[in-house]
C-alpha positions in Angstrom: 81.8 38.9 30.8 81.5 36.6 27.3 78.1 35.5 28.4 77.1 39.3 29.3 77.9 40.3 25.3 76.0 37.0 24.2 73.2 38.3 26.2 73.7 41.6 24.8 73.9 40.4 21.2 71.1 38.6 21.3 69.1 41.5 23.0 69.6 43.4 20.2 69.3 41.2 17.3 66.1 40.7 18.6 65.4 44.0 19.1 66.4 45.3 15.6 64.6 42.5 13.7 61.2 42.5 15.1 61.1 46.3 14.2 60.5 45.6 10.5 57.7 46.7 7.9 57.2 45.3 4.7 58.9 48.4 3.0 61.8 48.3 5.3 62.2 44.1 4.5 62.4 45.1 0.6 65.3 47.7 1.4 67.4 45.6 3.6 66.9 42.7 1.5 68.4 44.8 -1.7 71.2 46.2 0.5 72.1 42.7 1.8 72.6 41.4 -2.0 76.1 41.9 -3.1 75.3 41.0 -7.4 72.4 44.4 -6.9 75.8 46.4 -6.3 77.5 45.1 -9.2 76.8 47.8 -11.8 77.9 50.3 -8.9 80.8 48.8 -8.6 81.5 48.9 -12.8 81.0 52.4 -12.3 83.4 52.9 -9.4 86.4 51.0 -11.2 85.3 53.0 -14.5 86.2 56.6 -12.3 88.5 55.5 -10.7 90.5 54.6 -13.4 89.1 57.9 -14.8 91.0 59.6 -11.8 93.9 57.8 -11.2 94.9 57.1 -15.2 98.1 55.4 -14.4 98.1 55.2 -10.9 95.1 53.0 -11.3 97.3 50.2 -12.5 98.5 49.9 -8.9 95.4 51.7 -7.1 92.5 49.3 -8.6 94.5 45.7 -7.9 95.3 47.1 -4.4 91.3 48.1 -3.6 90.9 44.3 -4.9 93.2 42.9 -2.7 91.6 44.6 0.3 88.1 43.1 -0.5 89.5 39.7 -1.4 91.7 39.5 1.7 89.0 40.6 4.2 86.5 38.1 1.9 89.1 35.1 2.1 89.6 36.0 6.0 86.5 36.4 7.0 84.9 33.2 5.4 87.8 30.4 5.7 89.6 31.6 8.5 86.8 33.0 10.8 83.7 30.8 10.3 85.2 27.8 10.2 87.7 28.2 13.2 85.0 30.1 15.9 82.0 28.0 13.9 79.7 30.6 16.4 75.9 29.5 15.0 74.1 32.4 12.7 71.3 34.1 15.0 69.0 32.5 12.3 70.4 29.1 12.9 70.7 29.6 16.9 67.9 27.6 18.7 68.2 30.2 21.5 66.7 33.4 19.3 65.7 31.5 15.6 62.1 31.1 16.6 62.0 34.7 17.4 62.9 36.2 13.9 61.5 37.4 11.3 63.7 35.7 8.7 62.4 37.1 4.7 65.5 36.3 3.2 66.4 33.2 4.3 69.1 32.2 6.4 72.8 31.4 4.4 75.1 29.3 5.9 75.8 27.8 9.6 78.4 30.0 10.8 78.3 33.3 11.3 81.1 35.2 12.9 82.4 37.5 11.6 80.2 39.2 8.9 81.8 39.1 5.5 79.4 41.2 3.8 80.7 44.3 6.8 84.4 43.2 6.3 84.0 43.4 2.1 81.7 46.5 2.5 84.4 48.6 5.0 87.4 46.8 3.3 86.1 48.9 -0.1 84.9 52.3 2.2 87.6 52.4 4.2 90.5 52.1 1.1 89.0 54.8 -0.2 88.5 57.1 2.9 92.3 56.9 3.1 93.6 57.1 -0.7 90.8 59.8 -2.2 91.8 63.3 -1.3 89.9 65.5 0.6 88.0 67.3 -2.0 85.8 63.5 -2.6 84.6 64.5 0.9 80.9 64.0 -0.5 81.7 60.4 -2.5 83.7 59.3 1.2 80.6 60.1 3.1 78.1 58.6 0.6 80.3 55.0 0.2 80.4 55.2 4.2 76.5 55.6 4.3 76.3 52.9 1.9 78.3 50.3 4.4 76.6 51.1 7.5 73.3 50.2 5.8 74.8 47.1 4.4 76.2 46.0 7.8 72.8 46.9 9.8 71.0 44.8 7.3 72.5 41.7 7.8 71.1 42.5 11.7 68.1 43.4 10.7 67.7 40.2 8.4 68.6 38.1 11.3 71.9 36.5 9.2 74.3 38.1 12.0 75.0 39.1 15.5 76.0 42.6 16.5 79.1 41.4 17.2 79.5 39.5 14.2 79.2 42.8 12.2 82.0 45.1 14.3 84.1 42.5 14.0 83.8 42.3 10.2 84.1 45.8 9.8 87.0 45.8 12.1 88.9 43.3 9.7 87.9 44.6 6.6 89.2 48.3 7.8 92.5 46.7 9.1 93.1 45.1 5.2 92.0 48.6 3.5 94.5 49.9 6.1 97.2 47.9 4.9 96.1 48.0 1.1 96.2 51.8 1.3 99.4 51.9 3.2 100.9 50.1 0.1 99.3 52.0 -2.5 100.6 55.5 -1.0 104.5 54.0 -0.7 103.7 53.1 -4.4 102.5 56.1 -5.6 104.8 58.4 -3.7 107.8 56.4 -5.4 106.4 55.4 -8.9 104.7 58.7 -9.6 105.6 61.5 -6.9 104.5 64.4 -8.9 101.0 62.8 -9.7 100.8 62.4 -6.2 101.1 65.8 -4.5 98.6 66.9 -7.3 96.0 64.5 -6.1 95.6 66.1 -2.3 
């Protein structure tokens, strides 16, 4: 069964990747660069704190947490202890890919870019209310795209890319969890005003 999803991954890795343009390489290049996304997320702090006013003092540091925790999971707990080859260091499928942004480092399971990008989504999918149904949809949008590009750049397996998103929803999770047990007690009026 193992060697059946190996096969699998590397089906499609291989299938994604040689299904590129020079147009599309650009794109997933930019969405694959974590410092392009910096000024987006100045302006994400800057309305949140907007929003939130003294609920961000717990809200902001608990979105923080989520990233770092999934970041810090992902990249010395994860990569070190499975030490599973990138597909663009793997002799099996390397040869095969169209590799335009290089490679990064050995190991590649679990993706942290898809366990930061779903840590940050997925916080927010659970503590904005219901009228940021737009925003929600647009940040989810945003790490889809970042997760498929590290496919389509060859730097991760499939696999590699659930299972990052899976961790880095599973911190939000827990991140939010505290936030809304903080906020119902510190500021319960605020609160109920928010949904």
């Amino acid at each position: 069964m193992l060697e059946q999803l190996r096969a699998l991954d590397r089906w499609l890795i291989i299938a994604i990747n040689l299904h590129h343009s020079p147009a599309l390489d650009k794109w997933m290049v930019f969405f694959s660069e974590r410092f392009v996304w910096f000024p987006a997320y100045f302006v994400l702090v800057v309305v949140l704190g907007y929003l939130y006013q003294r609920r961000a003092l717990l809200l902001l540091p608990l979105l923080g947490l989520s990233v770092a925790l999934a970041d810090v999971i992902s990249s010395r707990f994860f990569k070190p202890y499975f030490a599973r080859l990138r597909p663009c260091h793997d002799p099996q499928v390397s040869t095969t890919l169209n590799l335009v942004n290089g490679c990064g480092g050995q190991f590649g399971f679990l993706s942290s870019h898809a366990a930061n990008a779903f840590a940050l989504v997925v916080f927010l999918w659970l503590v904005l209310p219901t009228r940021y149904r737009l925003a929600k949809w647009l940040t989810l949008a945003w790490a889809v795209v970042v997760s498929y590009s590290r496919i389509y750049l060859g730097a991760h397996y499939p696999t590699d890319v659930l299972a990052g998103a899976t961790l880095g929803s599973l911190t939000a999770w827990g991140c939010a969890e505290l936030y809304k047990w903080g906020a119902a007690r510190w500021w319960p009026q605020a609160t109920t005003r928010m949904r």
